[in-house]
GUDRENNU-645876 format. One line per 3 residues: their letters; for each residue z, y, x negated of N, C-alpha, C. Coordinates in Angstrom, 1 decimal. Layout:
residues N
A = Z:Y:X:Z:Y:X:Z:Y:X  ...
END
This chain:
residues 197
XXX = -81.9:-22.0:-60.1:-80.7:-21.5:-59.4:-80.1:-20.4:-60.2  -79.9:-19.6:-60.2:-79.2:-18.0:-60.6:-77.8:-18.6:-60.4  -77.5:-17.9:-61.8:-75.8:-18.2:-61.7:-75.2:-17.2:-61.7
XXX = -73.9:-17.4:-60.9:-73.3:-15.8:-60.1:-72.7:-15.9:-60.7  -72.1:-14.3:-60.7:-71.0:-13.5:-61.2:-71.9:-12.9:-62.7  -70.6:-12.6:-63.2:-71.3:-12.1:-64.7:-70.6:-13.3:-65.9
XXX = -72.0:-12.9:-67.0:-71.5:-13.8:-68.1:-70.2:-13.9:-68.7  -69.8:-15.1:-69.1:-68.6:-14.9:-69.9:-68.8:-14.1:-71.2  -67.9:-13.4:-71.9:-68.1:-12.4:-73.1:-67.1:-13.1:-73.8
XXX = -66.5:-14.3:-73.9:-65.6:-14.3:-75.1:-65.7:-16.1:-75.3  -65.8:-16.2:-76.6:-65.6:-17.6:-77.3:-64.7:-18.5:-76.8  -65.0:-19.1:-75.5:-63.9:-20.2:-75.0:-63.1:-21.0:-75.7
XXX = -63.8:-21.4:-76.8:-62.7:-22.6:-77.9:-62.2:-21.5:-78.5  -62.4:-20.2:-79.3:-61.5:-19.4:-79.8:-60.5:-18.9:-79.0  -60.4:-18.6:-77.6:-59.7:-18.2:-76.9:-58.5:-19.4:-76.8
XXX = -59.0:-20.6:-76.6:-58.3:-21.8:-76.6:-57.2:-21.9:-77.5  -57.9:-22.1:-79.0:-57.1:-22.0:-80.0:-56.2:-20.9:-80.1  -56.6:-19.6:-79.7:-55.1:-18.9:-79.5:-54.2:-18.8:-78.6
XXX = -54.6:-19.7:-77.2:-53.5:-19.8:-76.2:-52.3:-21.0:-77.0  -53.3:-21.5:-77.7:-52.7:-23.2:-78.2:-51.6:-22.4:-79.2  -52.0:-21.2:-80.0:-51.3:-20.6:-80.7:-49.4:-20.0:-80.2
XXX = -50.0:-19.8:-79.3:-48.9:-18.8:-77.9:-47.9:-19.8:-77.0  -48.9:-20.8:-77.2:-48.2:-21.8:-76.4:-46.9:-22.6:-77.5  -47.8:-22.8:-78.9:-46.6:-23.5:-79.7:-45.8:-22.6:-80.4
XXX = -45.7:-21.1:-80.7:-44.8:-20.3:-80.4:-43.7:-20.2:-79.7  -43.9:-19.9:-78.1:-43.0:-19.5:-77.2:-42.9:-20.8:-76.0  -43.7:-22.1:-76.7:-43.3:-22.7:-75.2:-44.0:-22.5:-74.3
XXX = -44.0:-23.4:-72.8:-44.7:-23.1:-71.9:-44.1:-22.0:-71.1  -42.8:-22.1:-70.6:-42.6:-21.1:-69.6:-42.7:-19.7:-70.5  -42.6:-19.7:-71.7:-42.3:-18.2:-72.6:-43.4:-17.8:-72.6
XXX = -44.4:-18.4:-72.5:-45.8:-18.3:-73.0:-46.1:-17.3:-71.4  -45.9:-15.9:-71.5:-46.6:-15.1:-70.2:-47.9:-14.6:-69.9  -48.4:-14.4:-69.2:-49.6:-14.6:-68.8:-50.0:-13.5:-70.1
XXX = -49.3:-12.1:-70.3:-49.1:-10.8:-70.9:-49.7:-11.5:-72.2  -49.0:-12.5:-72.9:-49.0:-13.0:-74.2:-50.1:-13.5:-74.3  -50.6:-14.9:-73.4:-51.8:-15.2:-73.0:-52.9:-14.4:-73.7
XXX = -52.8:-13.4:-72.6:-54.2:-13.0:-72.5:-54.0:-12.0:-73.7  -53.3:-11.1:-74.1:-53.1:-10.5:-75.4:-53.7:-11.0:-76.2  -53.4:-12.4:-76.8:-53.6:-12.9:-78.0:-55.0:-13.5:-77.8
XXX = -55.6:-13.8:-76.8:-57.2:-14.3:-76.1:-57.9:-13.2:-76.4  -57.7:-12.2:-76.2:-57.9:-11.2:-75.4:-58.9:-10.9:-74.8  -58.7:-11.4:-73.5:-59.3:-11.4:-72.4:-58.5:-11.3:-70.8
XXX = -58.7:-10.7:-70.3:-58.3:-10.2:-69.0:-57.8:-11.1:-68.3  -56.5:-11.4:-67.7:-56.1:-11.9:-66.4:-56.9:-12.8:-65.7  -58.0:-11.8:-65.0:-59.1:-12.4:-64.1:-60.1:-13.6:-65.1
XXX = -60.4:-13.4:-66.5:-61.2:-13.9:-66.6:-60.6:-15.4:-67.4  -59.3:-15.4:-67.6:-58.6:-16.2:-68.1:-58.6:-17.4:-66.4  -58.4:-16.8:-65.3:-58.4:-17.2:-64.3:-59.6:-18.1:-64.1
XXX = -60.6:-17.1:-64.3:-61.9:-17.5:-64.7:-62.6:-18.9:-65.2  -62.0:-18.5:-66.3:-62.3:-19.9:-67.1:-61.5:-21.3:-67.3  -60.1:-21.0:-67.1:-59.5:-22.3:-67.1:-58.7:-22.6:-66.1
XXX = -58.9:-21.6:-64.5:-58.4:-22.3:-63.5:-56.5:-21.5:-63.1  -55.6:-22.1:-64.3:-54.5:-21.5:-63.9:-54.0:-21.5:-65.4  -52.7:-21.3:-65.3:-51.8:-21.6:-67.1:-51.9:-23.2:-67.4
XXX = -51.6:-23.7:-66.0:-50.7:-25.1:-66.5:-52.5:-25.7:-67.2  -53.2:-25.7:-66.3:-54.8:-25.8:-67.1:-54.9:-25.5:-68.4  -55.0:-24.0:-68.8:-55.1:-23.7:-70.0:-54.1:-24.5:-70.7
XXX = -52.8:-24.8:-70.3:-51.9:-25.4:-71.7:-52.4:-26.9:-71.6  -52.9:-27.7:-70.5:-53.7:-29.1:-70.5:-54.5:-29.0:-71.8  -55.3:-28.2:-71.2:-56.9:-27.9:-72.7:-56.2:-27.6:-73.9
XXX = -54.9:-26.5:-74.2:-54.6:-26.2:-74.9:-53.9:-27.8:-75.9  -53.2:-28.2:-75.2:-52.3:-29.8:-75.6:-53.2:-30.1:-76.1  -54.3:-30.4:-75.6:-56.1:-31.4:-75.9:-56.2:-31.4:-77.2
XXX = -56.0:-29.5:-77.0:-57.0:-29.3:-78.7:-56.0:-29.3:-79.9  -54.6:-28.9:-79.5:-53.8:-29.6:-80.5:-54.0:-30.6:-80.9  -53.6:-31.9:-79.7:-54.2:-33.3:-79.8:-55.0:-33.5:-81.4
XXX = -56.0:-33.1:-80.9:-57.0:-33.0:-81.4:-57.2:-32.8:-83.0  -56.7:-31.6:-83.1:-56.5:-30.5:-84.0:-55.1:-31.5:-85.6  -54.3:-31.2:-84.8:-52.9:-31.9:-85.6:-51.8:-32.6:-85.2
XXX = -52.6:-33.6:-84.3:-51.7:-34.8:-83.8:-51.6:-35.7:-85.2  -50.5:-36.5:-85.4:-50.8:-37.7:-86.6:-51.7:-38.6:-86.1  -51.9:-39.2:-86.6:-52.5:-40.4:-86.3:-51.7:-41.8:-86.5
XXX = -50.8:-41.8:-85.6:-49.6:-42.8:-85.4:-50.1:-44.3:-85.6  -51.1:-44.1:-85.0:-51.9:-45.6:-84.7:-52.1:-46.2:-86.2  -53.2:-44.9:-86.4:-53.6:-45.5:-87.7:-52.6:-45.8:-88.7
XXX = -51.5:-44.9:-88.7:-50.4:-44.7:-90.0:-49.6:-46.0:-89.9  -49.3:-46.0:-88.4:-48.8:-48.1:-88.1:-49.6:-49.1:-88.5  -50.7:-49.0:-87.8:-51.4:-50.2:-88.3:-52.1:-50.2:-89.1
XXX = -52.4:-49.7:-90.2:-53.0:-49.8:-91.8:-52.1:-50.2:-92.8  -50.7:-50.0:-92.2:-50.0:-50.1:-93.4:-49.5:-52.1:-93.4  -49.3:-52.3:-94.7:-49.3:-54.1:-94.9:-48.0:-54.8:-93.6
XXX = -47.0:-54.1:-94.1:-46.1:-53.9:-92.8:-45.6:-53.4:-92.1  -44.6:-53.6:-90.9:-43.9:-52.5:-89.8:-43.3:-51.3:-91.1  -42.3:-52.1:-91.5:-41.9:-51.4:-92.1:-42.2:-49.8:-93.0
XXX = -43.0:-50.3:-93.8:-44.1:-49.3:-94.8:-44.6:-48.4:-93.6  -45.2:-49.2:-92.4:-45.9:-48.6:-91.5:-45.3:-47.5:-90.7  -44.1:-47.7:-90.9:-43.7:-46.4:-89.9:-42.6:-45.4:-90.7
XXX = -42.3:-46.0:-92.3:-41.9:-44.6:-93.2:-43.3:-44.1:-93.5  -44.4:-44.5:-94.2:-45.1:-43.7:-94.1:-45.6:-42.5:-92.8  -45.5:-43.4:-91.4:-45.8:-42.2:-90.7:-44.6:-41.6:-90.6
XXX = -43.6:-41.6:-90.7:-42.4:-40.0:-90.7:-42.6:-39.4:-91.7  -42.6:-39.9:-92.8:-42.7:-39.4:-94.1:-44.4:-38.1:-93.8  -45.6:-38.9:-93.4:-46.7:-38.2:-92.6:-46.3:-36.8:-92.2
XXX = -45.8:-37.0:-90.9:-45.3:-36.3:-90.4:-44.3:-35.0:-90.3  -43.4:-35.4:-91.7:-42.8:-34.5:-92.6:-43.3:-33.9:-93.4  -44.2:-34.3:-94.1:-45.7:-33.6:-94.6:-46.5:-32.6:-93.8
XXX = -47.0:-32.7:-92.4:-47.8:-32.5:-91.5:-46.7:-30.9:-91.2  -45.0:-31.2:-90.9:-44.6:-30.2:-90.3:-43.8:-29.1:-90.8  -44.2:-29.5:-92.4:-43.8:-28.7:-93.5:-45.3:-28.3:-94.5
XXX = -46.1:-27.8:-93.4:-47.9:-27.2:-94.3:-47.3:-25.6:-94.4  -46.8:-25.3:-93.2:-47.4:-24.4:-93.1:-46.0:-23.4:-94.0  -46.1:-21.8:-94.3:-44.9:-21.7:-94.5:-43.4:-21.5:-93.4
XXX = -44.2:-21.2:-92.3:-42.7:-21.0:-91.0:-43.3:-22.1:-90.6  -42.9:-23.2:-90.8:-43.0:-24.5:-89.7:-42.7:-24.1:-87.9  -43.9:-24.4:-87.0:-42.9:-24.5:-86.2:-43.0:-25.9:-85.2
XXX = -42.6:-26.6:-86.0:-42.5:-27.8:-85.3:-43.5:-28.4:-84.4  -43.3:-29.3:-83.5:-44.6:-30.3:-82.7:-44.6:-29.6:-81.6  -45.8:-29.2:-81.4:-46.2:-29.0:-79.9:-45.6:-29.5:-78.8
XXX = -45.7:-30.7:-78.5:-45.4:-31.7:-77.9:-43.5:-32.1:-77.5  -42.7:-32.4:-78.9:-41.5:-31.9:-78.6:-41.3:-31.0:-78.2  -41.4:-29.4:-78.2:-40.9:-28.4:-78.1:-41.1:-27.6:-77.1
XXX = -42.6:-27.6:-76.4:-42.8:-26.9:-75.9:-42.2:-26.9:-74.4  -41.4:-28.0:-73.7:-41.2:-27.6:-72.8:-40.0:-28.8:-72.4  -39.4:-28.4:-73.2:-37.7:-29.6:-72.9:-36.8:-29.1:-71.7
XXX = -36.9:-27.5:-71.8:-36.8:-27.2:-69.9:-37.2:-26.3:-69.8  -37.1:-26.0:-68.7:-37.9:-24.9:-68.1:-37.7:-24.9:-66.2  -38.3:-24.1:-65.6:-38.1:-23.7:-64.2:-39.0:-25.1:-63.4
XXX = -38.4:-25.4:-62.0:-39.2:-26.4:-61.2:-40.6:-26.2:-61.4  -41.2:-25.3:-61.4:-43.1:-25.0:-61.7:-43.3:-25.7:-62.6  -42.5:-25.7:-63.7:-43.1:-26.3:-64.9:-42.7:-27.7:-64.6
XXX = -42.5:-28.6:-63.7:-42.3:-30.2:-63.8:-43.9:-30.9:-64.4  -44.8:-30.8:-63.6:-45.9:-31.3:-64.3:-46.2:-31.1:-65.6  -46.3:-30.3:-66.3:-46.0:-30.0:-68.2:-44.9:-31.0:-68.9
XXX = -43.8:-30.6:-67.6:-42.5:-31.2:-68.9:-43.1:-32.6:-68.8  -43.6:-33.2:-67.5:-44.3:-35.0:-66.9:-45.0:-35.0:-68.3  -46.3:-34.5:-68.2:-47.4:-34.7:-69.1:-46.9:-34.7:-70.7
XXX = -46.1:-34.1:-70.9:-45.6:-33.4:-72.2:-44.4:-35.4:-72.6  -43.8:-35.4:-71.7:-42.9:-36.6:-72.1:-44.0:-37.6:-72.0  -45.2:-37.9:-71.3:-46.1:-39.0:-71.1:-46.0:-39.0:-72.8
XXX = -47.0:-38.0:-73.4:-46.9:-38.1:-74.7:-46.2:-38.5:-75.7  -44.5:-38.1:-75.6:-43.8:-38.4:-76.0:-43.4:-40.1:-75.7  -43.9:-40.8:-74.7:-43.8:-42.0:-74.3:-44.8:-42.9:-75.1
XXX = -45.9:-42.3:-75.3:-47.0:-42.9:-76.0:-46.4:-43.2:-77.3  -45.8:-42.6:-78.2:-45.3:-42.3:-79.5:-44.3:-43.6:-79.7  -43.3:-43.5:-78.3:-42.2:-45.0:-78.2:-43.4:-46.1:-77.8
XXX = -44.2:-46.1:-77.2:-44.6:-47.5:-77.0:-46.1:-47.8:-78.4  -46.1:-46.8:-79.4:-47.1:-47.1:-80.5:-45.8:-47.6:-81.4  -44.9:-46.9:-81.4:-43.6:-48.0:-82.5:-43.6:-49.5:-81.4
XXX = -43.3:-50.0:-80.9:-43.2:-50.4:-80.4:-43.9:-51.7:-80.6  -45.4:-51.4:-80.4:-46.6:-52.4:-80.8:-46.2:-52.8:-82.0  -46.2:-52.0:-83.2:-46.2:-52.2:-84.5:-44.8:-53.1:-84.5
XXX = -43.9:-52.7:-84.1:-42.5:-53.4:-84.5:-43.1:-55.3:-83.6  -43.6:-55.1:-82.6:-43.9:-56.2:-82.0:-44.3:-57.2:-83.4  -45.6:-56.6:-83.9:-46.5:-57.4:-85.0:-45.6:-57.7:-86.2
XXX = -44.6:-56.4:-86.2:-43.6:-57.2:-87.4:-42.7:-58.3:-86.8  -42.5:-58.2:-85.6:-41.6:-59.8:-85.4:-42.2:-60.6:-85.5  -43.2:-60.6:-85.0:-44.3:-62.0:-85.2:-44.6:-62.2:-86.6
XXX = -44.6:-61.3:-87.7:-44.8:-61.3:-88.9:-43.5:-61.8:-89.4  -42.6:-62.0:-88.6:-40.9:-61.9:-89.9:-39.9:-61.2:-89.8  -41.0:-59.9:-89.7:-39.6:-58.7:-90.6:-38.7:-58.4:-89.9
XXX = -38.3:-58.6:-88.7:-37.1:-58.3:-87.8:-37.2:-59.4:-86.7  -36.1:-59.2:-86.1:-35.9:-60.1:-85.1:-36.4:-59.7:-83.6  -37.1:-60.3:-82.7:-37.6:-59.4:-81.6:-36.6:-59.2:-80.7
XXX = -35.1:-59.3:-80.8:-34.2:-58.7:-80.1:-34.0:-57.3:-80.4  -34.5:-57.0:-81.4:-34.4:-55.6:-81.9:-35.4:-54.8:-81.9  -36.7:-55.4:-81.6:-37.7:-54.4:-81.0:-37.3:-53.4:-80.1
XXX = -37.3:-53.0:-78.8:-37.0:-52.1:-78.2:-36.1:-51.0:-78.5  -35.0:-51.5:-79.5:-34.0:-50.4:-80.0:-34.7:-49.9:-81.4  -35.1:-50.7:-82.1:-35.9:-49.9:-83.2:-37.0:-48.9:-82.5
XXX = -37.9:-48.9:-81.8:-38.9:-48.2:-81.0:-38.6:-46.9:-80.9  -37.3:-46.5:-79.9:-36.3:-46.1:-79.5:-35.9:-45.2:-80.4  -35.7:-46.0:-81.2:-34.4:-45.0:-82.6:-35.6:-44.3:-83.4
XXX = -36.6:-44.8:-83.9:-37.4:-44.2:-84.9:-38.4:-43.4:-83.9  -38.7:-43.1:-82.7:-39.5:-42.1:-82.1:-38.6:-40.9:-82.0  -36.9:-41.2:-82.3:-35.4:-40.5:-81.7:-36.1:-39.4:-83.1
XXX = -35.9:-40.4:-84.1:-35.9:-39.9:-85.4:-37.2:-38.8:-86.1  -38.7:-39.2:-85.2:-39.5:-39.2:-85.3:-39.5:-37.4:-84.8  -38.8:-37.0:-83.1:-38.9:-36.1:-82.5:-37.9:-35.1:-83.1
XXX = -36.8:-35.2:-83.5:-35.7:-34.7:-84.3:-36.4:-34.0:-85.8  -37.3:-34.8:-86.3:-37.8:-34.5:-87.6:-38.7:-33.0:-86.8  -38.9:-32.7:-85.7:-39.9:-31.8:-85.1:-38.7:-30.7:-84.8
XXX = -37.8:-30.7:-84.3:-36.9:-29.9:-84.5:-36.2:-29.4:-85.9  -35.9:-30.5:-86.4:-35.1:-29.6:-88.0:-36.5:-28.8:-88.1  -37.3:-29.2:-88.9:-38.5:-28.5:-89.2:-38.8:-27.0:-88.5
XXX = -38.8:-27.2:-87.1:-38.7:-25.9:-86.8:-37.6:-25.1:-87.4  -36.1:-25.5:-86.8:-35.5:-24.8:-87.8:-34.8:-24.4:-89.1  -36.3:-25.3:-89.9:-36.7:-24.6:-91.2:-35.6:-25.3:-92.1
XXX = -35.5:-26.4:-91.8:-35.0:-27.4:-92.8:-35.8:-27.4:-94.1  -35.5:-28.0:-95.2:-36.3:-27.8:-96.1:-37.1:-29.4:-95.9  -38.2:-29.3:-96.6:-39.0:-30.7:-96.8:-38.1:-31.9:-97.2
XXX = -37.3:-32.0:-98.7:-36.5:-32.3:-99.7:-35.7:-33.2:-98.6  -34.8:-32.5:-97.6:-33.9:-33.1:-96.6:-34.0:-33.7:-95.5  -35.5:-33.5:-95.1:-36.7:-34.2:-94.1:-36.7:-35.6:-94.4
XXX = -37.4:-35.8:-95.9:-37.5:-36.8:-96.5:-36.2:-37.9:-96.5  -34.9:-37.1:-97.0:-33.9:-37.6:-97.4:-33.6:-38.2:-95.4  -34.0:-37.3:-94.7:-33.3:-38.6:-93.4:-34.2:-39.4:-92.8
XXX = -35.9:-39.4:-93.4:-36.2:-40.5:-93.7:-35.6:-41.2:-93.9  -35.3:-41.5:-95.5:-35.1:-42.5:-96.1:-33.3:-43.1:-95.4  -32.7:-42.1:-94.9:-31.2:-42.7:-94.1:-32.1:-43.3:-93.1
XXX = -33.1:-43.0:-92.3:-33.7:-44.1:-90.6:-34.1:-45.4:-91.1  -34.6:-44.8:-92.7:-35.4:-46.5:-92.7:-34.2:-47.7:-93.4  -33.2:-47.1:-93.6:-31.6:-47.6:-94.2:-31.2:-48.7:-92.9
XXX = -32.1:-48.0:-91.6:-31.3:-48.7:-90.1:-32.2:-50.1:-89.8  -33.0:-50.6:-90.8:-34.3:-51.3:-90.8:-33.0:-52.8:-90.6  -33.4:-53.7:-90.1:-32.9:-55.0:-90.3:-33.1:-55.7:-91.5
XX = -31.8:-55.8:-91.7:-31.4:-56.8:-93.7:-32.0:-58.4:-93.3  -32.9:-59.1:-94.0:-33.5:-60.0:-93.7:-32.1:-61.2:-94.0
END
């Protein structure tokens, strides 16, 4: 079977990784098709081409973040001996992770699309799903520490809560360019909010 049209001419995962670039930049709605395809560089049509529409490209794009420099929440919870440890290590992680680069710009995920125009409702959906995932992986972990001791399970759901608060907040200072030093230090004030046995 002959395949129509003409070939693609440009490195799909490279093109990806720089929408992923454009997108944690400016956001979803900021992110113009102009910028898009500028930074891809590839045409309108062929961006059309290959991933369908924007909100597509920023799906694939999320993916490869995902992918790329998501923490590993899971793991950083449950490897550690307790809740506790388990979830300053992952902020502590995380403040690591969003102070590599020299202009931090913060988490994909928080940032990119806290508002924006009615078009963008499916993004900001998908975008909080994730953000939902993050409360209900504290959540697990805090479970296993009540069953272990370390808090009382009346307090599960507000700890969950407060440290994903803390977790998303750490994604904004960072962007704006808090220093690491002070990152750390409101670490160590979240894990102050830990229940006194």
């Amino acid at each position: 079977m002959a395949i129509r049209g003409r070939p693609r001419t440009f490195d799909r995962e490279k093109a990806l990784a720089l929408a992923m670039e454009v997108f944690w930049e400016y956001g979803y709605d900021g992110a113009s098709l102009t910028l898009l395809t500028g930074a891809m560089g590839i045409s309108t049509p062929s961006l059309y081409s290959a991933f369908g529409n924007k909100e597509v490209l920023f799906r694939e794009a999320l993916a490869h973040y995902l992918f790329l420099h998501g923490p590993d929440h899971q793991g950083s919870l449950g490897n550690a001996a307790t809740a506790r440890e388990g979830i300053a290590g992952l902020l502590r992680e995380t403040v690591d992770m969003l102070c590599t680069h020299q202009q931090s710009r913060g988490c994909l995920i928080v940032l990119a699309a806290l508002s924006g125009n009615p078009e963008s409702k499916a993004v900001r959906d998908a975008l909080c799903q994730q953000r939902k995932e993050s409360v209900r992986l504290f959540r697990q972990r805090l479970e296993q520490g009540a069953i272990d001791g370390e808090l009382p399970v009346e307090r599960i759901e507000e700890l969950a809560v407060f440290y994903s608060t803390v977790l998303f907040g750490l994604s904004i200072q960072a962007r704006d360019q808090v220093p690491r030093e002070q990152l750390y230090s409101v670490v160590d004030t979240a894990m102050r909010a830990w229940p006194q046995e």
